[in-house]
C-alpha positions in Angstrom: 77.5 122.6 70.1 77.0 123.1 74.0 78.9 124.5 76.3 80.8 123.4 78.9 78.3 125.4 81.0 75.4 123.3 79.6 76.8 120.5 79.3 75.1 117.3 81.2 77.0 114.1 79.7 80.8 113.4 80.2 83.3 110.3 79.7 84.1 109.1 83.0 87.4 106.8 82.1 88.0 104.7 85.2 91.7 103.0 85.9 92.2 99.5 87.0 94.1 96.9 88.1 94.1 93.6 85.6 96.4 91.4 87.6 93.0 91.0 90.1 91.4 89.0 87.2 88.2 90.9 87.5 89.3 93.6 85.5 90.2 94.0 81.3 91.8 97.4 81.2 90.7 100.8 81.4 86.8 101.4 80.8 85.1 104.5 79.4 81.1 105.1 80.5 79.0 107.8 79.6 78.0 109.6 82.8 75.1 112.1 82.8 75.3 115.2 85.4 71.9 115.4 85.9 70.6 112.1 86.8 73.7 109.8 87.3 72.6 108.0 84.7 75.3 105.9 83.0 76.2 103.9 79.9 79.3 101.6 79.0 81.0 102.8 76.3 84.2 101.1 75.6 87.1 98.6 77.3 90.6 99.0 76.1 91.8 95.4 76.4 95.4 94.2 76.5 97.2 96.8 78.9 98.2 96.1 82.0 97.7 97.5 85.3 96.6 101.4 84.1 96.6 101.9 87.7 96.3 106.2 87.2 95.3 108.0 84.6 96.0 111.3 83.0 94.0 113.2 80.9 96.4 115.2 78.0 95.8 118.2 76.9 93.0 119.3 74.5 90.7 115.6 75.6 92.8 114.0 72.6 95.0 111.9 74.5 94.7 109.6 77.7 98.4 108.4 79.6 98.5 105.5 82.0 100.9 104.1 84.1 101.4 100.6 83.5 102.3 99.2 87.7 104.2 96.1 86.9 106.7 96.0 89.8 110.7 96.3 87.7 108.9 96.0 84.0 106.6 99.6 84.6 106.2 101.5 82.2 103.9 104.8 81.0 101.2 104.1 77.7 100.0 106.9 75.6 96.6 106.6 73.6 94.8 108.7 71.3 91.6 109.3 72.6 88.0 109.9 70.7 86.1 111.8 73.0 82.7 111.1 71.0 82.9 107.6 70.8 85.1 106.8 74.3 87.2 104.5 72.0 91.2 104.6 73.0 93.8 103.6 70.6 97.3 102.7 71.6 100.2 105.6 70.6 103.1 103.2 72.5 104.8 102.7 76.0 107.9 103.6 77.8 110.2 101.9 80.5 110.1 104.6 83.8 112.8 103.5 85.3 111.2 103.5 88.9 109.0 100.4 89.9 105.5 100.6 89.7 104.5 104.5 89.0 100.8 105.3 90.9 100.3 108.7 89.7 100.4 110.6 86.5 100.4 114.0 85.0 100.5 115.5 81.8 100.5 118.7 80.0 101.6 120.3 76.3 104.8 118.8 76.4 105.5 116.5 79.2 104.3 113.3 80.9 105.5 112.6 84.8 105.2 109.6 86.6 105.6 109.0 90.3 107.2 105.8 91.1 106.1 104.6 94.3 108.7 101.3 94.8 111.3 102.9 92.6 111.4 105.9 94.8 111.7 108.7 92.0 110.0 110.8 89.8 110.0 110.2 85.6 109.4 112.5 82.7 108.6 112.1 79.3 108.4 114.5 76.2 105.3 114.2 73.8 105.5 113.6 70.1 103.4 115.8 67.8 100.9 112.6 67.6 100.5 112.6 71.6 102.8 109.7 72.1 105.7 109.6 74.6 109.0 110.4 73.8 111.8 108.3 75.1 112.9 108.7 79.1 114.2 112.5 79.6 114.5 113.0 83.3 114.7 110.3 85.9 115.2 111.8 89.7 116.0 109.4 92.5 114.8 110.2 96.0 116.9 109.3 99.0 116.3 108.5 102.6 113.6 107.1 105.4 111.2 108.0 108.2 110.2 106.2 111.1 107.6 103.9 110.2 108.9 100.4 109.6 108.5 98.7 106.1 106.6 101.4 105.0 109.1 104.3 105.5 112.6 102.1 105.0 113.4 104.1 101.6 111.4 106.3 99.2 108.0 106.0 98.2 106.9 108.7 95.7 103.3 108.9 95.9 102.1 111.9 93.2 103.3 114.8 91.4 101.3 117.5 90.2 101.4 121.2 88.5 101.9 124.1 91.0 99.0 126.7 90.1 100.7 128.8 88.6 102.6 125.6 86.4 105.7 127.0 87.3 106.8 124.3 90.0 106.1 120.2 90.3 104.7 119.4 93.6 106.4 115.7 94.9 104.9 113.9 97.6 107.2 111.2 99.1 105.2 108.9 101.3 109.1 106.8 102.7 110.6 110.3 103.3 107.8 112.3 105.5 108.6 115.2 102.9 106.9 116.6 100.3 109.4 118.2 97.2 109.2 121.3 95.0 110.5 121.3 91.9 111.1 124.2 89.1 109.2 123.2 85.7 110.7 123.8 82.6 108.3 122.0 79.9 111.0 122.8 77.3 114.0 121.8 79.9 115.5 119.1 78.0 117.0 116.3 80.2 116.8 118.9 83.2 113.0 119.5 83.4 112.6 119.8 86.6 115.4 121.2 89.3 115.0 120.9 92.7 114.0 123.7 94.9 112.6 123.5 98.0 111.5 120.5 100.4 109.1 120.4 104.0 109.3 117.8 106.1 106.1 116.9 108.1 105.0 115.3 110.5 107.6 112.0 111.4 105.5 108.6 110.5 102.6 110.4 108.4 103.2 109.4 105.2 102.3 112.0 102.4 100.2 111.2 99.4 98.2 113.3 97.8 97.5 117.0 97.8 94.9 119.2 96.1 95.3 123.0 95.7 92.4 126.0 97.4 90.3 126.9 94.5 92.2 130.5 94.8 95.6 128.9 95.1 96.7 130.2 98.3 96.6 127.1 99.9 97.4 123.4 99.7 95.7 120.3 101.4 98.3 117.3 102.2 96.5 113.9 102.8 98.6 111.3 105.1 98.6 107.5 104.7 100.1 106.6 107.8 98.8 108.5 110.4 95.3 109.1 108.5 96.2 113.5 109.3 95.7 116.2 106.8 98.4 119.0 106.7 97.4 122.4 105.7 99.6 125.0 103.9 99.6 128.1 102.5 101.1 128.5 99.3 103.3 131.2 98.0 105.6 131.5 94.6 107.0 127.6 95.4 106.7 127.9 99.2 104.7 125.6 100.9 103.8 126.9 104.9 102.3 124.6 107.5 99.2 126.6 108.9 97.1 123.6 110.6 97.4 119.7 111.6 93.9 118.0 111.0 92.4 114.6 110.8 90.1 112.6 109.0 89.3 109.7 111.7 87.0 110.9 114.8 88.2 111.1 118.2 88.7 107.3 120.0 89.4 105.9 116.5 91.6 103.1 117.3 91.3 101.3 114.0 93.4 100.9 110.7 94.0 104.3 108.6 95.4 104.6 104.8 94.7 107.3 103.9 93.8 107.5 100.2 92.6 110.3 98.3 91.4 114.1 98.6 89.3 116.6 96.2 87.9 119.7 96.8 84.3 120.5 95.4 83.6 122.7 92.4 83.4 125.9 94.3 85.9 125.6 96.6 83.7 125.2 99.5 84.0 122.0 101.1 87.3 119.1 101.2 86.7 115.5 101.0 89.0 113.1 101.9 88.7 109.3 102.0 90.3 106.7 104.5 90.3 103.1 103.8 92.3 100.4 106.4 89.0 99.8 109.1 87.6 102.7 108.7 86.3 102.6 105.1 85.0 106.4 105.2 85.0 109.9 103.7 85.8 113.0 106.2 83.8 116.0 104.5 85.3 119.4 105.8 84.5 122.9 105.1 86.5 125.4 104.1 86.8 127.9 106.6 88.6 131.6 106.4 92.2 131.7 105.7 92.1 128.6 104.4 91.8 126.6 107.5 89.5 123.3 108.0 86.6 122.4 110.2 84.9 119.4 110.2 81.4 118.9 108.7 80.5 115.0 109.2 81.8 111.2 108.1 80.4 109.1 105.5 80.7 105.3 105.3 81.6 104.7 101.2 79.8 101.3 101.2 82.2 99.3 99.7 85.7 98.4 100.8 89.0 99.9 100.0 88.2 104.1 98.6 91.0 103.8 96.7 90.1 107.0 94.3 87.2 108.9 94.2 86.4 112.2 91.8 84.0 114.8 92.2 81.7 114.8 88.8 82.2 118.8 86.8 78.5 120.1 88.0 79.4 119.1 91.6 76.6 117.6 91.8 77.6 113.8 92.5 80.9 112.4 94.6 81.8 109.1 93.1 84.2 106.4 95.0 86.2 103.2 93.5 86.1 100.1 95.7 89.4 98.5 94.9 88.6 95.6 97.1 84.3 95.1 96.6 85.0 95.9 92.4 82.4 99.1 92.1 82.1 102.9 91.8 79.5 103.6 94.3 77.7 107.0 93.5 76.7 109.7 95.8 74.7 113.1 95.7 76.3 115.8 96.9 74.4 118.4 98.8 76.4 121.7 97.4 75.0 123.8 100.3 76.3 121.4 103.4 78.5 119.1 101.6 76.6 115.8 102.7 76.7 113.0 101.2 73.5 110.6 99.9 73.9 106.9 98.4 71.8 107.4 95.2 71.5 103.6 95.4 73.0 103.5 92.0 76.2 101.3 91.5 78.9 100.8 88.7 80.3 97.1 89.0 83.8 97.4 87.5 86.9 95.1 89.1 89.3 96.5 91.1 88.9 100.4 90.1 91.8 102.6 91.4 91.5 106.2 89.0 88.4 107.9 88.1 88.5 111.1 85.4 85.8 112.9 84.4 86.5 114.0 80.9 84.3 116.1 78.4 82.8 114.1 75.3 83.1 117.3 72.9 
């Protein structure tokens, strides 16, 4: 059996939307680290919207939000990680209008609600399949920012470092939430603890820890910034205001996504609106961000893009031109090159890299 070290060839299990009509569900390819190279492996067929994907514990199970408006719900499936076949555990109502993130560990599942404003959380049966509703927090108030910031938006939640707190972006609020975790909480996982406000009109959405966790990255919809932080034992600190567009830009941001390479080296974040680019920073001394270069994606709307395990290639969904379009990283200056190679899928919004043993 390889290792993880030697390993070449993952599952790359790629979210969608079906309501486009150019997609039928989530799709699983074989992707090899060394070349690019990739192969279709499976389509699970007859779920709607899986939007985001998580990954559960031990590669056995796959969660997806299902982002049908008042009718959303979260889908478990047991997953074979040999044959990229997913087989469907069962669904739950969140609660909260159409979730676009997901997270998962041991023993819960979280959604972030975007329309429904709140956060949900699920327990997991021993056969990786979601328990009934257990936690359902509400998020109150607005920002500046007409339509877009009337009420609350939840955008993701994510695992603190350390897996002691639940990280809450709120994109209608201009605040990002820290909660207390406890997986084994009951109906009170998660309690409320702290809460920074940024800057009025950004619009948080995601956030990606420093490879030594001292730090957090804040990507902004709105305003196309990135806020840095240092991070501390559930305390998030604003060290540095950055952006992703160049100076002049005069255009459309929204903001999207934003993944750190392997090594902790270099931050990519992706803008879609008129801009349809990645920003590619480095990671400078205490944490802080300078600029390195732009990169059009080629296609149109970077919803989601993931850095592949080796670091090796940066791969971006194309909500709006239906493909993954695959880059080579250069792990020494972070640039990116179009390989040329292309994977036509329709309306991809969640890429996961996943190992196949």
């Amino acid at each position: 059996m390889q290792s993880c070290a030697q390993q070449k060839d993952y599952n790359l299990i790629i979210g969608t939307y079906t309501n486009t009509g150019k997609s039928e569900g989530i799709y699983v390819y074989d992707f090899n680290t060394n070349t690019a190279a990739f192969k279709a492996k499976s389509v699970t067929k007859n779920v709607e919207n899986p939007s985001y994907l998580a990954l559960g514990e031990g590669n056995k199970t796959i969660y997806a939000v299902n982002e049908t408006s008042e009718s959303s719900a979260a889908s478990a499936f047991a997953f074979d990680a040999a044959s990229g076949k997913l087989t469907f555990l069962n669904k739950q109502a969140t609660n909260g209008a159409d979730p676009c993130y997901i997270v998962a560990d041991q023993k819960n599942v979280i959604t972030a609600n975007y329309s429904g404003g709140s956060i949900s959380v699920f327990g997991i049966e021993k056969d990786g399949s979601l328990s009934a509703l257990k936690q359902l927090i509400k998020h109150n108030g607005k920002s500046i920012v007409k339509g877009q910031q009337a009420g609350p938006h939840v955008h993701m939640a994510q695992f603190s470092p350390d897996h002691k707190y639940v990280v809450v972006n709120d994109l209608g609020t201009d605040k990002v939430y820290l909660y207390k975790y406890n997986a084994d909480g009951g109906n009170q996982v998660l309690t409320a603890s702290d809460s920074v406000a940024v800057t009025p009109g950004a619009g948080p959405r995601h956030l990606v820890f420093s490879k030594d966790s001292k730090y957090a990255y804040l990507v902004e919809e709105i305003n196309g910034g990135i806020t840095v932080f240092s991070y501390s034992e559930g305390t998030l600190t604003e060290i540095q205001q950055t952006k992703l567009t160049e100076d002049g830009f005069t255009g459309q941001n929204g903001a999207a996504d934003i993944h750190l390479s392997p090594d902790g080296r270099f931050l990519y974040a992706s803008n879609r609106g008129s801009e349809n680019k990645i920003t590619i920073f480095a990671i400078e001394k205490g944490g802080l961000l300078s600029i390195r270069g732009y990169a059009s994606t080629l296609g149109k709307g970077p919803r989601n893009f993931v850095i592949d395990p080796s670091g090796k290639y940066l791969l971006v969904g194309h909500q709006y031109t239906n493909n993954v379009v695959i880059f080579e990283r250069n792990q020494e200056t972070g640039a990116l090159k179009d390989t040329g190679k292309r994977i036509e899928v329709g309306a991809p919004v969640c890429l996961v890299f996943a190992p196949i043993k």
